[in-house]
C-alpha positions in Angstrom: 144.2 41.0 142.8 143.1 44.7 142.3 143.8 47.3 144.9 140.0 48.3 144.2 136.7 47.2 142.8 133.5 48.8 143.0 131.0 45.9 141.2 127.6 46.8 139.9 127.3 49.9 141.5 123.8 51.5 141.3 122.2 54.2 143.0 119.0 56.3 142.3 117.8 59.7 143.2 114.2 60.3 143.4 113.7 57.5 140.6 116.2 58.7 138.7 119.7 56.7 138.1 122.9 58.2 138.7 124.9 55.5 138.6 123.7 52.0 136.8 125.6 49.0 137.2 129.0 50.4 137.2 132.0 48.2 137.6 135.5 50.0 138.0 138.7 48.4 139.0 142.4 50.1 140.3 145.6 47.7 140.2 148.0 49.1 142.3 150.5 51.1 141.0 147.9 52.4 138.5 146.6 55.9 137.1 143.4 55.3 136.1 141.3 58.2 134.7 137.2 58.8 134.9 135.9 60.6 132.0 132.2 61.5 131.4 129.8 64.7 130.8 128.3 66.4 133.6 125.6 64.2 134.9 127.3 61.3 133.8 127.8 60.0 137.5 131.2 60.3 137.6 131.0 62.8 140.6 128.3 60.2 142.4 130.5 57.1 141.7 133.6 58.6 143.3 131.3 60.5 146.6 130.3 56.3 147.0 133.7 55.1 146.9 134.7 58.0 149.5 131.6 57.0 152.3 129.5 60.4 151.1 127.0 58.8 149.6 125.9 54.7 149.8 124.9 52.7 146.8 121.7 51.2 146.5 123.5 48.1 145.5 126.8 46.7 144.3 129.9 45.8 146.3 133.1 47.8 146.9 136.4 45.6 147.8 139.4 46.9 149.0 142.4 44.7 148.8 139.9 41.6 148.1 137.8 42.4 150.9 134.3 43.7 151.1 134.1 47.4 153.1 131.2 49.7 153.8 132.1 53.0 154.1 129.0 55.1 156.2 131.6 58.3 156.0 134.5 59.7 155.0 136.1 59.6 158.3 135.8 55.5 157.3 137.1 55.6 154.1 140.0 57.9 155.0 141.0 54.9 158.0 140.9 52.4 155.3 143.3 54.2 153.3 141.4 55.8 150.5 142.2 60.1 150.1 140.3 62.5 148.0 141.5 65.9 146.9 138.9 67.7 145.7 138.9 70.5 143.0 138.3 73.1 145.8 141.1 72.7 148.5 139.7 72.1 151.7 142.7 73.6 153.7 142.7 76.8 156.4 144.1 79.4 155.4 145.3 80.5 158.7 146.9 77.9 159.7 150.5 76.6 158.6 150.8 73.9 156.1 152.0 71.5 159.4 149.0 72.3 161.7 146.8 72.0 158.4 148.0 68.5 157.5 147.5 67.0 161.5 144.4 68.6 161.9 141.6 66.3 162.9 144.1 63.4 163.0 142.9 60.5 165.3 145.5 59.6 168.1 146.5 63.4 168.3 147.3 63.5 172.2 146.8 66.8 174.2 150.7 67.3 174.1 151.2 67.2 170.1 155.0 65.9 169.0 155.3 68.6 166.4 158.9 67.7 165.7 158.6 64.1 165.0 155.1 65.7 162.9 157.3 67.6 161.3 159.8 65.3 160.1 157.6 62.7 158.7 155.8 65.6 156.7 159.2 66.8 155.3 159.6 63.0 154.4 157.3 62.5 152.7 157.0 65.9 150.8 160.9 64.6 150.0 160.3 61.2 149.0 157.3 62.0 146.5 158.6 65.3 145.2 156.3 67.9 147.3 158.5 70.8 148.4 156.0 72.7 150.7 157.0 75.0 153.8 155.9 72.9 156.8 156.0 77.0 158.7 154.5 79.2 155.7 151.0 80.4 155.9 148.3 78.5 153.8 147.1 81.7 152.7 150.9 82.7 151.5 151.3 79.5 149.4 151.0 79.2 145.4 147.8 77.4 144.2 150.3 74.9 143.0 151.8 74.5 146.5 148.4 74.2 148.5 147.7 71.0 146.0 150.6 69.7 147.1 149.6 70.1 150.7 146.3 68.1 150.4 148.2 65.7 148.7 150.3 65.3 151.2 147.4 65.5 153.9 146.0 62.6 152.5 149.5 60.6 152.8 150.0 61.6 156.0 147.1 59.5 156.5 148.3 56.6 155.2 146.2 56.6 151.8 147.0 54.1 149.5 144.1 55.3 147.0 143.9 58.9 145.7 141.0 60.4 144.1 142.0 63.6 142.1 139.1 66.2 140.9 140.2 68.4 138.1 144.0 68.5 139.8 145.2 70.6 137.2 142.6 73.4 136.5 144.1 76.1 138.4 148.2 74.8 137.2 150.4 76.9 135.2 152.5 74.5 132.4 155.4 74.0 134.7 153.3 73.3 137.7 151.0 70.7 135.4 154.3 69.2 134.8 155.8 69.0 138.0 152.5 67.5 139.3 152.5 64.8 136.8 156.0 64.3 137.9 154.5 63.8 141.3 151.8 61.0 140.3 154.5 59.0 138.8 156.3 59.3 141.4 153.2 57.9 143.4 152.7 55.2 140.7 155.9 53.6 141.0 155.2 53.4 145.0 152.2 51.6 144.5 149.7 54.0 145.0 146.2 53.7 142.9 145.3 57.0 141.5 141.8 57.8 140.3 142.2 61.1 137.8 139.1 63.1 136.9 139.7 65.3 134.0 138.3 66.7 131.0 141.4 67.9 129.4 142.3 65.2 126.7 145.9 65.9 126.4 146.1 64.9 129.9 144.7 61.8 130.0 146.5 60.9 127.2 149.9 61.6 128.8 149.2 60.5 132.1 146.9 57.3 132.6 147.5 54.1 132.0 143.5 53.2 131.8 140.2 55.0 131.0 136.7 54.5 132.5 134.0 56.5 130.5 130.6 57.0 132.2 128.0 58.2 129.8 124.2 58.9 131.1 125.0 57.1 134.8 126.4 53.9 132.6 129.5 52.6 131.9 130.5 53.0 128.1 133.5 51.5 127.6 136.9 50.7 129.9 140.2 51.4 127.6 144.0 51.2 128.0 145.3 54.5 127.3 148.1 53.5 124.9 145.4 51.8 122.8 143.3 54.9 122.1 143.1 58.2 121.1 140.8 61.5 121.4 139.0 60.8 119.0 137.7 57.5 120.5 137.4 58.7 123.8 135.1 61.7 122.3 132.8 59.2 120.6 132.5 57.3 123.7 131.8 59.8 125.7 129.3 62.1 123.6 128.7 60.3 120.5 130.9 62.2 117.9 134.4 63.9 117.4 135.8 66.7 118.6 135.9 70.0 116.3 139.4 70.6 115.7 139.1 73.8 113.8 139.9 77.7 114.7 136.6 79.0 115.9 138.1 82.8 114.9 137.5 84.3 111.8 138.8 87.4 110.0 140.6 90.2 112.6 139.0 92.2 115.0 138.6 96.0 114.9 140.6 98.8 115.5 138.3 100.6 117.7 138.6 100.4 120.7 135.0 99.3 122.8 136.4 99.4 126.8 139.5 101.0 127.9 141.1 101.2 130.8 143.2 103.9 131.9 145.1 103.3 135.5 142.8 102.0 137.0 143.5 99.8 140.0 141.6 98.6 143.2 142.9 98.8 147.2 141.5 96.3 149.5 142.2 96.5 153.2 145.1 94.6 153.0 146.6 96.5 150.4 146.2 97.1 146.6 145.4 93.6 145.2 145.2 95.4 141.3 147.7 97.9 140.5 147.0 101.1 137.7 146.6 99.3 134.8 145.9 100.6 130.9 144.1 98.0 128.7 141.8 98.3 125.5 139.6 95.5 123.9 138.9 96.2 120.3 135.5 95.8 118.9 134.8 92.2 118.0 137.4 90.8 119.7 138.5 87.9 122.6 141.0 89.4 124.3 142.3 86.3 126.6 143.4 87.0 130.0 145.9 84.5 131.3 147.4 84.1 135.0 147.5 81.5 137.5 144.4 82.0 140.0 144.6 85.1 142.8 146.3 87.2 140.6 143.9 90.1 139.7 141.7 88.5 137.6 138.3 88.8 139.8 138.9 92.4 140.1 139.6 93.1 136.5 136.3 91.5 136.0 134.4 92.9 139.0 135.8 96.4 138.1 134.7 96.3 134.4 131.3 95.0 135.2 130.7 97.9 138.0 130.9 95.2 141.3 133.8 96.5 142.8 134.9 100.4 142.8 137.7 101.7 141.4 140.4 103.4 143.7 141.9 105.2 141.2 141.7 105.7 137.2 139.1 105.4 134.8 137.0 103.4 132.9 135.8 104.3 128.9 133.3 102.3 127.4 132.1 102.9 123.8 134.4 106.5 124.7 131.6 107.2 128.0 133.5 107.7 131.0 131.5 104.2 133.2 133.8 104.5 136.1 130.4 106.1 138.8 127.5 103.5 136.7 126.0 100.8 138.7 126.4 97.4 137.8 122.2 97.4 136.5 123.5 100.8 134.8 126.7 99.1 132.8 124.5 95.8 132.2 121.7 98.3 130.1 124.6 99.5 128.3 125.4 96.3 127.1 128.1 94.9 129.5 127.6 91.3 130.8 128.9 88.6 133.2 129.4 85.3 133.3 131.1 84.7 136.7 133.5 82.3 137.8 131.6 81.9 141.3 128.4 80.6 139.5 126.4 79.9 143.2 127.5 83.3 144.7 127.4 86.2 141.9 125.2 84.4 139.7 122.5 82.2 140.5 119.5 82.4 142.9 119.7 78.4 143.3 115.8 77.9 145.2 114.4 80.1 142.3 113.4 78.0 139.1 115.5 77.8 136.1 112.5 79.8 134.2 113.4 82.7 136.6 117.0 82.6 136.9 116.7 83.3 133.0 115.2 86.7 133.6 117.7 87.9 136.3 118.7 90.4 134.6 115.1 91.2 132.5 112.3 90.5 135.2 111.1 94.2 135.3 110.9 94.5 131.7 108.8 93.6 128.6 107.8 91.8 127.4 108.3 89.9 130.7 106.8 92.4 132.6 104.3 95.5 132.0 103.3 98.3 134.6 104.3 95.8 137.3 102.3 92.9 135.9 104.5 89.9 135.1 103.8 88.0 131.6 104.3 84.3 132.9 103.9 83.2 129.1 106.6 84.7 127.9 108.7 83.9 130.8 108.3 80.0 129.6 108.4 81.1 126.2 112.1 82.5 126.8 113.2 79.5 129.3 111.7 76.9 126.4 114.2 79.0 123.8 116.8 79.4 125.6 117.0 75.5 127.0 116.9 74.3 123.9 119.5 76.2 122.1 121.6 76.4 125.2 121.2 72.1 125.9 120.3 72.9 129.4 118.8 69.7 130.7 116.4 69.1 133.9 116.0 65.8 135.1 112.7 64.3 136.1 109.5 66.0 135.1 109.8 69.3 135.9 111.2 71.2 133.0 111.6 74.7 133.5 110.0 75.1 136.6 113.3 72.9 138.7 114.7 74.8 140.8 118.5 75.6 139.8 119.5 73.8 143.0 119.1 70.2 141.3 120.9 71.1 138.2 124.8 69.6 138.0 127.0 72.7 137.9 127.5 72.0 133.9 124.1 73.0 133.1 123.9 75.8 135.9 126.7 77.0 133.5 125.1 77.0 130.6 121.9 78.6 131.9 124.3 81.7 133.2 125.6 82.0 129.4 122.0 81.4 127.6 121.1 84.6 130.2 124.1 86.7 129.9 124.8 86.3 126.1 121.7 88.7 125.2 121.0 90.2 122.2 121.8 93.6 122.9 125.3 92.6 124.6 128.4 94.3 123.2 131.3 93.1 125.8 130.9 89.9 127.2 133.1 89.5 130.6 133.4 85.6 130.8 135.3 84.5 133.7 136.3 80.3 133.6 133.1 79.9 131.5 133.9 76.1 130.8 135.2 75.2 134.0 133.6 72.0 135.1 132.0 71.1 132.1 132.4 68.0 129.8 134.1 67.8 126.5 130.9 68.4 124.4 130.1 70.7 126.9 133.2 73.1 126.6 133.3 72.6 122.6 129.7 73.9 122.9 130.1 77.4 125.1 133.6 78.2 123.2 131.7 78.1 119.9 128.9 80.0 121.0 131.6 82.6 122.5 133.6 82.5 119.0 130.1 83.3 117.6 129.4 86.4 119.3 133.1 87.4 118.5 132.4 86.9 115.0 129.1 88.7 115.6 131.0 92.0 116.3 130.8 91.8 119.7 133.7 92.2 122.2 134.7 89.3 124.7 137.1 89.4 127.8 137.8 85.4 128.2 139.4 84.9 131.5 140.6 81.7 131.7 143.3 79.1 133.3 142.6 76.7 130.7 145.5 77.3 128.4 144.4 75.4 125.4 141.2 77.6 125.3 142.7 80.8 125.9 145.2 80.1 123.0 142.2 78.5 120.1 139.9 81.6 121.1 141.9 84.9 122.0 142.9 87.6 119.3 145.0 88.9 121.8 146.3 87.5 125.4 147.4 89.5 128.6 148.8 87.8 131.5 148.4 88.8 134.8 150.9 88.4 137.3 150.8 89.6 141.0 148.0 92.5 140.2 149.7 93.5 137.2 149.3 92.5 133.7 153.3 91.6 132.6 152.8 90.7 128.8 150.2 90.9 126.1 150.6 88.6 123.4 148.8 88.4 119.8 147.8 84.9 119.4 150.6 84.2 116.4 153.4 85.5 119.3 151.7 83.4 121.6 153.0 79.6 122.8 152.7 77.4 126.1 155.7 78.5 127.3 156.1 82.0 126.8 152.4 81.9 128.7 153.9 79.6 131.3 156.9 82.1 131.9 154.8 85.0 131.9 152.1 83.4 134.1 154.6 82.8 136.8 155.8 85.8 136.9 158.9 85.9 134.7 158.4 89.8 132.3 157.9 89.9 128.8 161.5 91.5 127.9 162.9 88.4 129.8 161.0 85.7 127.8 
């Protein structure tokens, strides 16, 4: 008898299917992983199984028996624990007052010791060393995944649902982890795996669910397939395995830094730094997340102030230009906080496109806006971009009921303009599908080849090492190695990434 069974699961948004007569199934003692694009429903399927949403109908069973969950609070007491891609933890708060938080049961006098100890046994047990005293806000990326992991033991879960666990992971922690979900596996514990990375799923599931367009396309045992059959389940054809980088960049340098660093109030979170890109190149920049690499973007883009140093582009001293000012000059950003620095998400996709461009022709003229060549340049763009609205709408849906892949790809079909010359593009292919991410990394090795410049900030490895000319790792503010890309392996980028110098590699 499986552990889990959704049957026939359907459910509909304003006509509109999401998920169509899906049937999944977890044995226990099983890592099952859920591939499909974005919009395929794999995020709907597993918000069902978790008491977000309800189907419109099917059946889940859990342990043979038919459950209902209205909330998570319900699927939580019936054993079912969901980490999600962004933690969920207070940063505030120790890792033991973040696990028992909101437990049911917790008296007004809390037992912190016997708390304690059951936390400690578990992280020992399942091979999660955590710091039941440290800080949240002092712990690793790495470390506060293995806090909601454990959170979601502590109550007793026997299935875990993991969204993109591994995203933010150096090598060694990716490893470790892994180590972690066997561990789980031999327990007993039924593991659902969201992923897009390919190598992954190939190393770590024992099964494979693909969802294509709110369907099922196929159910497969790992050790029976391969990439290449999981890519032409999931979007029809195989994966390009080809460098996307031709000839060498340059010698001339386009933006150059020269000790330039930023202080927060806390302290200096970036510390003097020199760094050159070279015209028509991808200079990679490695590092595990909260290391620097938002204010290396926001300081090159003109969001966030330099303390001290300078900043040369095209040999113009930029450091005192406004972000509008360094944009006109030809400097653009694709963020990594798409719904914050990005997006105006109640605004229509046709608008969101001119961002940047509203007060200019041909969109505008002497204060007058040209609405037919607003929906000229959305009708362009969509199409060479794939950007995809559902229902009848078109250009005129507001960005809010776009999945987060194709909010992605309308911030690149803006931000990749004509007249760009360095492209800043921070975790551009984060949360998008396989044909998604093949897509945006092509269209970023094009404007490379183009002669234009590119700063690709990225913690997926595998992308940072098939597009960058060069790669710089940043470590604790500071950037400890930089790497051409025939210097450049896994490991030395692991090393580097967790803070171990370049000499000592």
């Amino acid at each position: 008898m499986p552990l889990l069974e959704m049957r026939n699961i359907s459910k509909a948004f304003n006509g509109v299917y999401a998920n169509e007569d899906i049937s999944l199934s977890v044995e226990k003692g099983e890592i099952h992983a859920l591939l499909g694009e974005n919009g395929a429903g794999k995020t709907t399927l597993m918000n069902i199984l978790f008491g977000l949403y309800t189907a419109d109908s099917g059946e889940i069973l859990l342990r043979g028996k038919s459950v209902h969950f209205r909330s998570p609070k319900e699927a939580i007491a019936s054993g079912i624990g969901m980490v999600q891609q962004h933690f969920s933890l207070v940063n505030r708060m120790t890792v033991l007052d973040n696990v028992i938080l909101n437990l049911d049961g917790n008296s007004f006098v809390l037992n912190r010791a016997a708390s304690k100890a059951r936390l400690l046994e578990l992280a020992g047990r399942y091979g999660l060393k955590v710091d039941p005293d440290a800080l949240v806000s002092d712990l690793t990326v790495g470390e506060r995944q293995r806090v909601e992991i454990i959170k979601a033991l502590y109550r007793n879960a026997e299935i875990l649902i993991l969204d993109e666990p591994t995203g933010v992971l150096t090598p060694q922690e990716t490893a470790h982890f892994f180590d972690v979900l066997r561990n789980l596996k031999n327990e007993g514990y039924g593991i659902i795996i969201i992923t897009h990375r390919m190598s992954e799923i190939l190393a770590i599931s024992d099964r494979v669910t693909i969802l294509r367009d709110g369907k099922k396309a196929a159910d497969l045992v790992t050790a029976e397939t391969n990439a290449a059959e999981l890519s032409n389940y999931m979007i029809g054809r195989k994966l390009s395995e080809e460098r996307l980088i031709s000839d060498t960049p340059g010698m001339e340098p386009v933006l150059e830094l020269k000790g330039a660093s930023v202080h927060h109030r806390h302290g200096k979170s970036f510390a003097p730094t020199d760094l050159s890109v070279m015209k028509g190149e991808i200079l990679g920049i490695a590092g595990v997340e909260g290391n620097g690499q938002k204010d290396l973007a926001e300081l090159i883009t003109g969001i966030r102030k330099l303390s001290s140093g300078s900043i040369l582009f095209e040999g113009e001293d930029i450091s005192r230009l406004s972000v509008r000012e360094r944009y006109r000059k030809g400097i653009c950003y694709i963020s990594d906080d798409r719904q914050n620095d990005s997006l105006v998400t109640d605004m229509s996709i046709t608008e969101n496109l001119v961002l940047r461009d509203f007060g200019a022709e041909p969109f505008s003229k002497k204060g007058i806006i040209n609405r037919s060549a607003l929906f000229k340049n959305a009708s362009e763009k969509m199409a060479k971009y794939q950007i995809r609205a559902s229902g009848r709408t078109g250009a005129a849906t507001p960005v809010r009921l776009l999945s987060g892949g194709n909010q992605q790809k309308l911030i690149i079909a803006r931000e990749l303009a004509d007249d760009a010359k360095l492209i800043v593009a921070s975790q551009p292919t984060r949360g998008l599908d396989i044909g998604a991410t093949e897509f945006v990394r092509s269209m970023l090795a094009e404007e490379r080849n183009a002669g234009k410049s590119v700063i690709l900030i990225s913690a997926d490895l595998e992308e940072i090492l098939s597009l960058s000319d060069r790669i710089a790792v940043l470590f604790g503010g500071r950037i400890v190695g930089i790497l051409t890309h025939s210097e450049a392996t896994v490991q030395k980028l692991g090393l580097l990434m967790g803070g171990v110098t370049e000499d000592e590699t």
